[in-house]
C-alpha positions as a LaTeX table, in Angstrom:
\begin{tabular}{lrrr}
\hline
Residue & $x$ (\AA) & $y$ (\AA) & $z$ (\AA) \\
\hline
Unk1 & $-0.52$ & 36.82 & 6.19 \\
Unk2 & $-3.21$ & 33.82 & 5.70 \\
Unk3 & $-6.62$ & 33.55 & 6.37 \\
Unk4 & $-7.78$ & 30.75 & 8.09 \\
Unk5 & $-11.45$ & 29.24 & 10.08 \\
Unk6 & $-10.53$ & 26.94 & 12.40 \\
Unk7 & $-13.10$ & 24.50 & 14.27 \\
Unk8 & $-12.43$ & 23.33 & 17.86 \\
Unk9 & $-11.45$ & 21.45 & 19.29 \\
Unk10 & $-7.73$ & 22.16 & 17.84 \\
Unk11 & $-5.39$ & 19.83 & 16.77 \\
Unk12 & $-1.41$ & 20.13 & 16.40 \\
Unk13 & $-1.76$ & 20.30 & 12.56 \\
Unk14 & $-3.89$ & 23.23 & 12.94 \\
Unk15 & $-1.94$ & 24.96 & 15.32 \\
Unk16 & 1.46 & 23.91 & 13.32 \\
Unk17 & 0.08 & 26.08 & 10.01 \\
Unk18 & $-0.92$ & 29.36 & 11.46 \\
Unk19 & 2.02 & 32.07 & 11.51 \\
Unk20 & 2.41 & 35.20 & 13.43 \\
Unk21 & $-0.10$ & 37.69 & 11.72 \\
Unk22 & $-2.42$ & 35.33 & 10.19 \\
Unk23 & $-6.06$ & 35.98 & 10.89 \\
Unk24 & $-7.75$ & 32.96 & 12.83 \\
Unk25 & $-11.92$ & 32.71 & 12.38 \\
Unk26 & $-12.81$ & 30.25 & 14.89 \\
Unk27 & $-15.80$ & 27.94 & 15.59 \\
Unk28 & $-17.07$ & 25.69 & 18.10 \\
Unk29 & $-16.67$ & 25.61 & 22.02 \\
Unk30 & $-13.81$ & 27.72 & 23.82 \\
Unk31 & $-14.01$ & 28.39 & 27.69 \\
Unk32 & $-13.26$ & 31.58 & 29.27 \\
Unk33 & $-10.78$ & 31.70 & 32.46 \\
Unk34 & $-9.24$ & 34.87 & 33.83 \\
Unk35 & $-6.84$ & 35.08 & 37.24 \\
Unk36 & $-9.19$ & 34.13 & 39.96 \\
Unk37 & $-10.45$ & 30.91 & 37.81 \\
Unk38 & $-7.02$ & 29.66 & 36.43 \\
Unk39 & $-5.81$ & 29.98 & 40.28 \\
Unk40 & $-9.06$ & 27.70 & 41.28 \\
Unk41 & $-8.09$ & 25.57 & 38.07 \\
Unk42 & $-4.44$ & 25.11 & 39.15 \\
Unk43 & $-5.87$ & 24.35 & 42.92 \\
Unk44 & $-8.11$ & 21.43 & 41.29 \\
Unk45 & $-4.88$ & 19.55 & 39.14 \\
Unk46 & $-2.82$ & 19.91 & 42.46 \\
Unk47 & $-5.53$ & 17.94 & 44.34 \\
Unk48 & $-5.93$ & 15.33 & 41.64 \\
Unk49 & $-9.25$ & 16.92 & 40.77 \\
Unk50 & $-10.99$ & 16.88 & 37.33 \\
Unk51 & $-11.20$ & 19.75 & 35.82 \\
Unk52 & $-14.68$ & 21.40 & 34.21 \\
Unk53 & $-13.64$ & 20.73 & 31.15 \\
Unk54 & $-10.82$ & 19.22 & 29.10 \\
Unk55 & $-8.12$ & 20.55 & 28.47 \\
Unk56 & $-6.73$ & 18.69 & 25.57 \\
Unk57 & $-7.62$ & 20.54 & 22.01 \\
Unk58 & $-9.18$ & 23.40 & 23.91 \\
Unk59 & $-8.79$ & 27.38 & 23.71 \\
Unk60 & $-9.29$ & 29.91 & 26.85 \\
Unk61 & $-10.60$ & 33.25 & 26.01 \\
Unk62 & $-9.08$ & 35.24 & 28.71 \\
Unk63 & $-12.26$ & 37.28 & 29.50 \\
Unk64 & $-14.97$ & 38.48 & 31.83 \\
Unk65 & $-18.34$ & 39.42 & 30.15 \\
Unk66 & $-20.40$ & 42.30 & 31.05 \\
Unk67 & $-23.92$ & 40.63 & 31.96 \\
Unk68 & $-26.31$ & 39.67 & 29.04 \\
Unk69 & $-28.64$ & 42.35 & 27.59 \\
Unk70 & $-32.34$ & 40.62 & 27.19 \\
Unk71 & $-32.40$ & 38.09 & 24.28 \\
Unk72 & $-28.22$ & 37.94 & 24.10 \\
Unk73 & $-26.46$ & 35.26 & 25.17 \\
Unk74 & $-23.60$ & 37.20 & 26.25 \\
Unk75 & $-22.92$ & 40.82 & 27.03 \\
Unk76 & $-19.43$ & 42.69 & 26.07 \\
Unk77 & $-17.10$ & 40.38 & 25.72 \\
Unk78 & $-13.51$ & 42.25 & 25.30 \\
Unk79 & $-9.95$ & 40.96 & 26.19 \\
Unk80 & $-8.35$ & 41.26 & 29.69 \\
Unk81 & $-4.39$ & 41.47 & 29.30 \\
Unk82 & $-2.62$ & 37.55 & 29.52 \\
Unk83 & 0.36 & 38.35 & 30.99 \\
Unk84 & $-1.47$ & 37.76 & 34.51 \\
Unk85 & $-2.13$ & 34.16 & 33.68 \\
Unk86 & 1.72 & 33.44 & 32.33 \\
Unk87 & 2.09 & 31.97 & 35.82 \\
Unk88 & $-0.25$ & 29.10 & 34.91 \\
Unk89 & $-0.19$ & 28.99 & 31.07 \\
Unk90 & 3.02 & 26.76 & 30.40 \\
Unk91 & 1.11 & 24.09 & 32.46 \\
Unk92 & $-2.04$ & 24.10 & 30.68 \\
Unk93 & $-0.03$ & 24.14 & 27.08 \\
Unk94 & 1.83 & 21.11 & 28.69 \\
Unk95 & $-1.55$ & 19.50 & 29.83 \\
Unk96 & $-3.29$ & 19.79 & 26.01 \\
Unk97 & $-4.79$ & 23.27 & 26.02 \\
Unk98 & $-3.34$ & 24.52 & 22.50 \\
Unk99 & $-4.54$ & 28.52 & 22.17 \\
Unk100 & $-5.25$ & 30.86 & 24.45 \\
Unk101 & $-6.29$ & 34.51 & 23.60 \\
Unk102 & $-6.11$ & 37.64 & 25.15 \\
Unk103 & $-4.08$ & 40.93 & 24.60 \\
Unk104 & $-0.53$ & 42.22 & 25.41 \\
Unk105 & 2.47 & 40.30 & 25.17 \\
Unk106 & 3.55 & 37.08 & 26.66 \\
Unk107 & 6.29 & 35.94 & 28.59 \\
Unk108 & 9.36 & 33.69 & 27.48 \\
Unk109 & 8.39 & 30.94 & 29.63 \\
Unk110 & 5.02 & 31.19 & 27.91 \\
Unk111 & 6.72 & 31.38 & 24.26 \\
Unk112 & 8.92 & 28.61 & 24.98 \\
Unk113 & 6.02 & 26.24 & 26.27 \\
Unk114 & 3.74 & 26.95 & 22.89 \\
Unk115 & 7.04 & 26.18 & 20.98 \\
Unk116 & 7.32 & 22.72 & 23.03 \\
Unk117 & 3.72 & 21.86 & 22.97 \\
Unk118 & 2.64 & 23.10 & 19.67 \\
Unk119 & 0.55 & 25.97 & 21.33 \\
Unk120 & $-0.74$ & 29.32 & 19.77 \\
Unk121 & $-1.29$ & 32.69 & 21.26 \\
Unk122 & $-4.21$ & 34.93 & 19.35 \\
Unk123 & $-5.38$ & 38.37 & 20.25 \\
Unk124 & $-8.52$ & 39.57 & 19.92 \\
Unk125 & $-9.20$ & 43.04 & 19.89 \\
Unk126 & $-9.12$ & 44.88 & 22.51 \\
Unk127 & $-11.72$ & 48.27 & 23.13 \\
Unk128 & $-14.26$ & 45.41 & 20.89 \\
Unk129 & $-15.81$ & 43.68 & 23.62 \\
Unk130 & $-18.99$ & 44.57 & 22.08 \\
Unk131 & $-18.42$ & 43.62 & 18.18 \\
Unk132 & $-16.38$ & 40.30 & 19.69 \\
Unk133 & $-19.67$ & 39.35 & 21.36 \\
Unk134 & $-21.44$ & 39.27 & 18.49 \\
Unk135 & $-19.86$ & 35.85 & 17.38 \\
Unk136 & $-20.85$ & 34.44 & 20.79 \\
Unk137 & $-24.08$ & 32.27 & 19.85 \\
Unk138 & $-24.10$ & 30.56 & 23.35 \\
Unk139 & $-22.53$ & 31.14 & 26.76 \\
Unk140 & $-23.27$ & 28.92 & 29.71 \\
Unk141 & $-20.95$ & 28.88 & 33.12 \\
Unk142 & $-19.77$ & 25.50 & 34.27 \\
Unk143 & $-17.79$ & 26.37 & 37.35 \\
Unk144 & $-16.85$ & 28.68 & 40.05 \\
Unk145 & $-19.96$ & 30.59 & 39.25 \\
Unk146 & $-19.23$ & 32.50 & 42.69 \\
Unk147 & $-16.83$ & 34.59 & 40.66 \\
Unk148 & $-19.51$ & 36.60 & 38.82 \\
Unk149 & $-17.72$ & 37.66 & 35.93 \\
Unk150 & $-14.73$ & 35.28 & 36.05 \\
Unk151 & $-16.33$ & 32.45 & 36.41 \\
Unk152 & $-15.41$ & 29.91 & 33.83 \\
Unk153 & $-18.07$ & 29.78 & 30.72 \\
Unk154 & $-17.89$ & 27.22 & 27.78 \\
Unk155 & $-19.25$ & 29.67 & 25.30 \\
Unk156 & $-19.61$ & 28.24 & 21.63 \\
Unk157 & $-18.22$ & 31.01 & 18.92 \\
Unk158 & $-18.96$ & 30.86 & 15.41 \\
Unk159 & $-16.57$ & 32.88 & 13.23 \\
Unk160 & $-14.69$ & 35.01 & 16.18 \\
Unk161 & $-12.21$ & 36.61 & 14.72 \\
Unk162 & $-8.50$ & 37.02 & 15.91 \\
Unk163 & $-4.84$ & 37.58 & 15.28 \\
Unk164 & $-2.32$ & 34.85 & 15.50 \\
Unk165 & 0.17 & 36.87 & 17.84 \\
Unk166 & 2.75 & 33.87 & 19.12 \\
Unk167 & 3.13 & 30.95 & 16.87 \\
Unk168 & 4.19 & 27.60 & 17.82 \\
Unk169 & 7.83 & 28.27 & 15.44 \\
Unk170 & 8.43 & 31.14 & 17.65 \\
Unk171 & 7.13 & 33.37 & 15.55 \\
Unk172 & 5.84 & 36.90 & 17.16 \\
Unk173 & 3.73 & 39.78 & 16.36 \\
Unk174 & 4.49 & 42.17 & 18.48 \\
Unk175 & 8.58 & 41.67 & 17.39 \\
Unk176 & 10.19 & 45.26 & 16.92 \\
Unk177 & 11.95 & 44.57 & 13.36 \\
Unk178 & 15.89 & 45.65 & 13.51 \\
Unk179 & 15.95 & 48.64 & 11.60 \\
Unk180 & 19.87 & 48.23 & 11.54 \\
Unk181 & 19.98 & 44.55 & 10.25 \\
Unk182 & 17.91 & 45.75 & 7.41 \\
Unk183 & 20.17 & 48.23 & 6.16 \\
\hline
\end{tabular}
């Protein structure tokens, strides 16, 4: 397990040294997306549409914040569980976007797309929304802000700490080891 602090916005030799289990500090601007925003995301690349912001480099933080306490930028900011953007994932690996982060596992079409786009999947720890906010220094929402909480935010992190859980070698995590290999 290495340490390493990362600045966005990510590049493919970046991604290409982290390993399942390494610990990721990262810096700079990531954007949050959960379901209702990656379907309005989706809805904007089928129509030809830009998109609020680019892709290419960039990290989603699958998350809605709790509203900001006075004189925070941000209030708790934990995890919501990825799987329910797997749907739209291997397109956004395949359009630049190289991490996403969340919690739970991921499927194999989303394993297979880091491996062919150099993509990385880090967790950040769930029940923490609080202590993860903390390394939020500025959140502002750029679209959909009809969504309340799931409105997409490019929120500038310094230091936010997380787990490399899916590597781009297929390397996983959350891998059972086989007990009876080992023996």
């Amino acid at each position: 397990m290495a340490e390493y602090k990362l600045s966005m916005p990510l590049t493919d030799e970046d991604v290409a040294q982290l390993r399942a289990g390494d610990v990721v500090f990262l810096t700079g601007v990531i954007h949050s997306a959960r379901d209702a925003a990656h379907k309005k995301l989706v809805e904007l690349l089928d129509e030809g549409s830009a998109l609020p912001f680019a892709l290419e480099g960039s990290a989603i933080y699958y998350v809605g914040p709790s509203p900001a306490p006075p004189g925070r930028p941000i209030g708790s900011a934990g995890p919501t569980t990825s799987y329910r953007m797997d749907t739209y994932a291997p397109r956004f690996y395949g359009l630049g976007m190289k991490a996403s982060i969340g919690k739970g596992k991921r499927s194999e079409e989303v394993k297979a797309a880091m491996q062919e786009h150099k993509g990385v999947y880090l967790g950040a720890t769930g029940g923490a929304g609080a202590l993860l906010s903390n390394s939020i220094v500025e959140s502002t929402v750029i679209a959909f802000e009809e969504l309340g909480p799931e409105a997409v935010r490019a929120m500038k992190v310094k230091d936010f700490p997380l787990l490399v859980i899916n590597d781009c070698h297929g390397g996983e995590l959350y891998v059972k080891p086989d007990m009876e290999a080992s023996q």
